[in-house]
C-alpha positions as CSV (number, residue, x, y, z in Angstrom):
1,X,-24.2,16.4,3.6
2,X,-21.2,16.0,5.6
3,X,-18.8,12.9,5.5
4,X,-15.5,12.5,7.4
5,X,-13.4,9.8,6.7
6,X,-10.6,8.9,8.7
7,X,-7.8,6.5,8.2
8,X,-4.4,7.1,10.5
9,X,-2.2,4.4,9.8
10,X,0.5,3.4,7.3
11,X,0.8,4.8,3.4
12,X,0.1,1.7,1.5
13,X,-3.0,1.4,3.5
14,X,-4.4,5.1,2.7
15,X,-3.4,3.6,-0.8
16,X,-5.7,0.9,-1.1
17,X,-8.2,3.4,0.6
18,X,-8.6,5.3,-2.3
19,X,-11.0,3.3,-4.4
20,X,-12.9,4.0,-1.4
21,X,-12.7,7.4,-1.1
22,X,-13.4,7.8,-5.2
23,X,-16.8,5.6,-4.3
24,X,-17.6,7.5,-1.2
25,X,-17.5,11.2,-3.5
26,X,-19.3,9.0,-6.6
27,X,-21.9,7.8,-4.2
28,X,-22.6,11.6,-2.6
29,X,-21.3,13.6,-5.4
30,X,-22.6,16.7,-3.9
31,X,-21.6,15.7,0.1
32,X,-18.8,17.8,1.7
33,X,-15.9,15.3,2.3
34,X,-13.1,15.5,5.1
35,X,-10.4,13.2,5.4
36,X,-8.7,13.0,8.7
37,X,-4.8,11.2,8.4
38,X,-1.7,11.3,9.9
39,X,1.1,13.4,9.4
40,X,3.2,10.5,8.2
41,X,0.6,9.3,5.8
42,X,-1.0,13.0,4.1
43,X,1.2,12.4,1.5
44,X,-0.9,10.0,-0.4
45,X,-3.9,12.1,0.0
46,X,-2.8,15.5,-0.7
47,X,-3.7,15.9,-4.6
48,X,-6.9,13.5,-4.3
49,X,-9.8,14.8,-5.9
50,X,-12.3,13.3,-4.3
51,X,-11.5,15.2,-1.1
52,X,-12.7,18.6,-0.1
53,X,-10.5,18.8,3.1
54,X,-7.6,16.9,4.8
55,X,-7.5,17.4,8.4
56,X,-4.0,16.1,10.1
57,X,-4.4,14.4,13.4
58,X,-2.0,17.0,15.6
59,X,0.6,15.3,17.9
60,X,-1.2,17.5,20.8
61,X,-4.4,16.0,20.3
62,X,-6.2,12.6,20.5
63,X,-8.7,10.9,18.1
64,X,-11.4,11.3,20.0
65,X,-10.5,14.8,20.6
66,X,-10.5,15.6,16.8
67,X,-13.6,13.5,16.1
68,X,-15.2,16.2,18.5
69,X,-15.0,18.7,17.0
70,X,-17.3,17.4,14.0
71,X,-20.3,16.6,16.5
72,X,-23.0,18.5,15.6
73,X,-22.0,18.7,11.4
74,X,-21.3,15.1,10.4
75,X,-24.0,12.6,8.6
76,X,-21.7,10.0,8.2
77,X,-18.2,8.7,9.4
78,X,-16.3,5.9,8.0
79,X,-13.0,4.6,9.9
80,X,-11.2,3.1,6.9
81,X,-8.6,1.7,9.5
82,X,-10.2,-1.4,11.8
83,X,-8.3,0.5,14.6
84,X,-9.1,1.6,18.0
85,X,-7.5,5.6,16.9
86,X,-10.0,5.4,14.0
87,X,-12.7,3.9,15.8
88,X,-12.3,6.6,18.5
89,X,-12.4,9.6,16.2
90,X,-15.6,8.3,14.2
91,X,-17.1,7.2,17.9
92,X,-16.5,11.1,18.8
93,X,-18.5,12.3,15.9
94,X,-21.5,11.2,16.9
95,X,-22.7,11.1,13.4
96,X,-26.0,9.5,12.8
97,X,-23.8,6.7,10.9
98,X,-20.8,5.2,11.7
99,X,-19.2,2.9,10.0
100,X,-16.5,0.4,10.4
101,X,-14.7,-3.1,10.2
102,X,-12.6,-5.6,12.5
103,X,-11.3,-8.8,12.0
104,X,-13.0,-12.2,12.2
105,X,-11.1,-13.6,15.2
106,X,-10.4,-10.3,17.1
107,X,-13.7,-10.9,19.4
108,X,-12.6,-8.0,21.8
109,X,-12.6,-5.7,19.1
110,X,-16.0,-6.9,17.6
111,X,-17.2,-6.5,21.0
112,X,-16.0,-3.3,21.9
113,X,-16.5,-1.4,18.1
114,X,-20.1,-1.4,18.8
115,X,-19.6,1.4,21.7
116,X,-18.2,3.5,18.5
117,X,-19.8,2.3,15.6
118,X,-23.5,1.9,14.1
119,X,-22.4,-0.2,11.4
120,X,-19.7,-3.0,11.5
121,X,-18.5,-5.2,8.9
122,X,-16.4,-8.2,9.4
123,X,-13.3,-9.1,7.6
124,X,-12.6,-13.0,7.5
125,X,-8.5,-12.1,7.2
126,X,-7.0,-14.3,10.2
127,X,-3.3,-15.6,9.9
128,X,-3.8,-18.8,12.2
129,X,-6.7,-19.7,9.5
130,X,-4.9,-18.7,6.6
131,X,-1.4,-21.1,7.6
132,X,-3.5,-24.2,8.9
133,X,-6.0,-23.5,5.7
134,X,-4.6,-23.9,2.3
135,X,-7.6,-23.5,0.6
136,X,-8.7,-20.3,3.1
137,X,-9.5,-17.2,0.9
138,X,-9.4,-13.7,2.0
139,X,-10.9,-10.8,0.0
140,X,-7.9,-7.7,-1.0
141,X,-7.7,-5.1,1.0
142,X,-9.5,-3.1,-1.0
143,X,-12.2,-5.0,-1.2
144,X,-12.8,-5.1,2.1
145,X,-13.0,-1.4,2.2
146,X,-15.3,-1.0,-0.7
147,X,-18.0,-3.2,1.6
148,X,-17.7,-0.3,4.2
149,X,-18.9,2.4,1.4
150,X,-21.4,-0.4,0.7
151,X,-22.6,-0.8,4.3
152,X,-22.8,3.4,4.5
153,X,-25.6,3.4,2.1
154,X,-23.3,4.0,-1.0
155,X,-24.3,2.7,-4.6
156,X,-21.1,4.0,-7.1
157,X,-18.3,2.2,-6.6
158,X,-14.9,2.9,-8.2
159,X,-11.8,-0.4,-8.3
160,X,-8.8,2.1,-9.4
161,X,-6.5,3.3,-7.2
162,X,-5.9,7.3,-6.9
163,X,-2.3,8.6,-6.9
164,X,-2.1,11.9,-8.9
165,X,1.2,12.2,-10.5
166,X,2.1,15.7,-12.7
167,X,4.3,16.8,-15.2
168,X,6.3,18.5,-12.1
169,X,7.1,15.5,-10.4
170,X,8.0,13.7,-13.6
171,X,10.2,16.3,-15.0
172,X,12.1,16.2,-11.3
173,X,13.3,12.7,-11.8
174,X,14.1,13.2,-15.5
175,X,17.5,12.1,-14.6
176,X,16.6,8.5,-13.8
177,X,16.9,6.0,-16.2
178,X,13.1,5.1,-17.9
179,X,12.1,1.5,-18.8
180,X,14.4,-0.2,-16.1
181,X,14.0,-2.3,-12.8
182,X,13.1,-0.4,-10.0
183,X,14.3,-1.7,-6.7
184,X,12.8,-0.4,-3.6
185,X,14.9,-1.1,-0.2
186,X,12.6,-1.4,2.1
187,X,14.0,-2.7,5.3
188,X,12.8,-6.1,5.3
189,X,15.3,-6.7,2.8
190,X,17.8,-6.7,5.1
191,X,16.1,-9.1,8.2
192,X,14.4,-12.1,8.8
193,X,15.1,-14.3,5.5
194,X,17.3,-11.9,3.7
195,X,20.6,-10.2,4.2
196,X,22.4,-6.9,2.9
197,X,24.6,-9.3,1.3
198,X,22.2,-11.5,-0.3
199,X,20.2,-8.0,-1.7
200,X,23.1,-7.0,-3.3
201,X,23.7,-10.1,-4.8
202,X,20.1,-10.1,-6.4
203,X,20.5,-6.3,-7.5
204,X,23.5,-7.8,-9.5
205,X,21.7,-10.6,-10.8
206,X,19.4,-8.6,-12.1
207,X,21.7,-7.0,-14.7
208,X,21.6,-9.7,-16.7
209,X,17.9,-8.8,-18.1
210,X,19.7,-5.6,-19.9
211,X,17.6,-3.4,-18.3
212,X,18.7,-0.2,-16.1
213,X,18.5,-0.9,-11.9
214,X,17.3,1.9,-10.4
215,X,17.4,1.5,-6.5
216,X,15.2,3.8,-4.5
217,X,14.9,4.2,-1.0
218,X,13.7,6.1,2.2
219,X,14.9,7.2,5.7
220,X,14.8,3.7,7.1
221,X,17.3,2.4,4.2
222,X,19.7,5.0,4.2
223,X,23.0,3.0,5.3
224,X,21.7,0.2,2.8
225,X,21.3,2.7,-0.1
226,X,25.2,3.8,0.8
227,X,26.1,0.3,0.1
228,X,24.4,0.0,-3.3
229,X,26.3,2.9,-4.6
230,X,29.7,1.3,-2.9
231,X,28.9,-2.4,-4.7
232,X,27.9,-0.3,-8.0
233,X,25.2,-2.5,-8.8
234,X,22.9,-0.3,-9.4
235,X,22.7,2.3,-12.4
236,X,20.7,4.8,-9.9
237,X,20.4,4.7,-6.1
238,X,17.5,7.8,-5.7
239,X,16.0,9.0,-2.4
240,X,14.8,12.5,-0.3
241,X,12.3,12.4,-3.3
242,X,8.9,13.6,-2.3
243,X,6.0,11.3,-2.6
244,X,5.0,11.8,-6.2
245,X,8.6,11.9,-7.5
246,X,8.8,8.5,-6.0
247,X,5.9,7.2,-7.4
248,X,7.3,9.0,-11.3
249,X,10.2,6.9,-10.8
250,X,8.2,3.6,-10.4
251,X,5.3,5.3,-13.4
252,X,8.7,5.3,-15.5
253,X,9.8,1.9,-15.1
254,X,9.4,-1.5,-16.8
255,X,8.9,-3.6,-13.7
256,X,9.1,-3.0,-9.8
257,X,10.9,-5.4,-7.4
258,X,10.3,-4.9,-3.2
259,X,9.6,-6.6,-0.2
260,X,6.2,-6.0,1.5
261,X,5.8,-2.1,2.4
262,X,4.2,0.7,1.0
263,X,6.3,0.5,-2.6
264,X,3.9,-2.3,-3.5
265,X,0.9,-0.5,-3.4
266,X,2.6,3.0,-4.6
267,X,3.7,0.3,-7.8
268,X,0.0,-0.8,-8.2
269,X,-1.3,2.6,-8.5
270,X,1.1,3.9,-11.2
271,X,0.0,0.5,-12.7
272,X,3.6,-1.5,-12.6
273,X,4.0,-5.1,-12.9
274,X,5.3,-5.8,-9.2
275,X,7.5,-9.1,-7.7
276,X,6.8,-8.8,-3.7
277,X,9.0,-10.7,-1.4
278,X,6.4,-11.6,1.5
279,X,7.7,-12.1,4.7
280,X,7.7,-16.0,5.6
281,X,5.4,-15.8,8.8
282,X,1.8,-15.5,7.7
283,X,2.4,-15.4,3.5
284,X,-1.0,-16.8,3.1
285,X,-2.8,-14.4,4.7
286,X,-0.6,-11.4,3.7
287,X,0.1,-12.2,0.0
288,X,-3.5,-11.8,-0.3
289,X,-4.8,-9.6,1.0
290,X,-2.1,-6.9,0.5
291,X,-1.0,-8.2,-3.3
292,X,-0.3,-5.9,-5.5
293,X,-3.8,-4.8,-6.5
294,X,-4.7,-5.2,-10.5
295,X,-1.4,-5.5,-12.2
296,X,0.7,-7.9,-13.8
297,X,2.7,-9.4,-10.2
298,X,4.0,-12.2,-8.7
299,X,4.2,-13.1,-4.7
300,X,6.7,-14.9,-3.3
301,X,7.9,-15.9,0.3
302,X,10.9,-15.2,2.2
303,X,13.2,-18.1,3.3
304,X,12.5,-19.2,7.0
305,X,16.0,-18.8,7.8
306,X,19.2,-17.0,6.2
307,X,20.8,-20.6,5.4
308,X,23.4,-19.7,2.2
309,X,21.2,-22.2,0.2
310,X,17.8,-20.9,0.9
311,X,18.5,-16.9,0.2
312,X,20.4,-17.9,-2.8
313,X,17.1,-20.2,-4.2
314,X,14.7,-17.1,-3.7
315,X,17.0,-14.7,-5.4
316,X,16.4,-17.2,-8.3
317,X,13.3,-17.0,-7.4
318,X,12.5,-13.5,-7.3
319,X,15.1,-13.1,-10.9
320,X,12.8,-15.4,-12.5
321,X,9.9,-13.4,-11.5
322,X,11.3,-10.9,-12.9
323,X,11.6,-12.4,-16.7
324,X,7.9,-13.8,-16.4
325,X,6.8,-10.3,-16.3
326,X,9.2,-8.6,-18.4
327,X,8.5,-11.3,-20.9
328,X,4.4,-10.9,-20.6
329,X,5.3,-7.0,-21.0
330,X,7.3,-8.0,-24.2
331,X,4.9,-10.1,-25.3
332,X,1.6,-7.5,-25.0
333,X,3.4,-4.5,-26.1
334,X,3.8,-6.8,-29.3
335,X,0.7,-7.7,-29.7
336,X,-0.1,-4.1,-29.4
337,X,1.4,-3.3,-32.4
């Protein structure tokens, strides 16, 4: 048997894919998988066991292009993304089942993933719901995805997440402090609801809890990451890591604080307690759905404006978060022994 999976989005996503993938192999255990991704994405998938072959969608070609070229070979297709590129690819295959999912109130889409897919499940995440809905519950991500393995005929189903991390990429951050708080700057630190100056602030703050700061960062955070080191707040500002190296960093630390990117996700599956700063525009739907999946965390929401007041109560906020879960850590590793 044949299976090609595709998902061609962003990293946390392929993240919170992974249980997924794990169920898909579980469920076929002798089927021949292929994962299709994007170059920007591969990274998460590149040690995963539970996949025989990555295929990288090429700049020069299209989804439906690549999907193509498995007519003729595939049983099965799952697009783990509900997007059109994914829908496209797994539409190409022409595999006897095709499976999929869209979103409650995207009727176009509902309509029009039929033309690609045999199979379509229906997530009930809506933002306009979710804000005029307090009580409006939407299943995790990863839940969501699991249905899809469900819907394909599938009957093993794995929760963890998958993110091999070896000896290697631990001994290649030896140098970074173990047991601190690693801050990740994402750029949505520094927009809507938060400032550079208000981040640096917090990173102070937290110095208090005696713990090391380590500060990590990537290509969208590099001027940000300069300033860190300037204001000394941190006791290590890391980046150019690979993948794994970044996620050793956050294996190797006490707690993880970011705003909502792919470091929440990379934090759940080295199994972190995680504070995410949500952005303020659609926190319902968002701090569920994408919470940080089976660890120890606390969500909270931006300010709706950058009033002096307002950033300086959620960097209480997000410090107090902080102590909850360094203080449940405390308080299990005690028990413990």
């Amino acid at each position: 048997m044949n299976i090609v999976l595709t998902r061609l989005d962003r990293v946390g996503d392929l993240i919170l894919s992974t249980p997924a993938i794990a169920s898909v192999r579980r469920s076929w255990p002798k089927a021949r998988i292929t994962l299709v991704c994007s170059s920007h994405n591969a990274a998460v998938v590149e040690r995963n066991p539970d996949v025989d072959t990555i295929v990288v969608l090429s700049s020069k070609s299209t989804p439906a292009a690549l999907g193509r070229r498995f007519r003729g070979t595939c049983d099965l297709a799952i697009a783990l993304a509900p997007c059109a590129p994914d829908f496209a690819l797994v539409g190409a295959t022409r595999a006897p089942v095709r499976v999929g999912y869209t979103y409650v109130r995207r009727y176009f889409a509902r309509i029009t993933a039929r033309r690609f897919l045999t199979r379509v499940a229906i997530s009930e995440a809506d933002p306009a719901l979710c804000e005029r809905r307090s009580d409006y519950r939407v299943r995790h991500e990863v839940e969501q995805i699991l249905e899809l393995v469900l819907l394909a005929g599938g009957g093993e189903f794995v929760p963890d997440l998958v993110l091999p991390i070896d000896d290697v990429d631990r001994n290649a951050v030896s140098h970074v402090p173990a047991g601190g708080i690693a801050f990740h700057l994402g750029a949505r630190w520094f927009s809507e609801g938060s400032t550079l100056g208000s981040t640096l602030e917090l990173i102070a703050s937290l110095r208090l809890f005696g713990r090391p700061i380590v500060a990590t960062y990537g290509v969208d955070a590099l001027a940000q990451a300069n300033a860190v080191r300037g204001a000394g707040v941190a006791d290590a500002v890391v980046g150019g890591l690979s993948f794994a190296q970044w996620a050793a960093v956050f294996e190797k630390s006490a707690v993880v604080v970011t705003v909502d990117t792919g470091a929440t996700h990379v934090a759940s599956a080295t199994r972190r307690p995680t504070v995410v700063l949500f952005e303020h525009r659609y926190f319902h739907l968002n701090s569920q759905e994408w919470s940080p999946y089976r660890v120890p965390s606390v969500c909270l929401r931006k300010p709706a404006t950058e009033e002096a007041a307002e950033l300086a109560a959620s960097r209480a906020s997000v410090a107090a978060a902080v102590g909850e879960l360094l203080g449940k850590q405390a308080r299990t590793q005690f028990l413990r022994t």
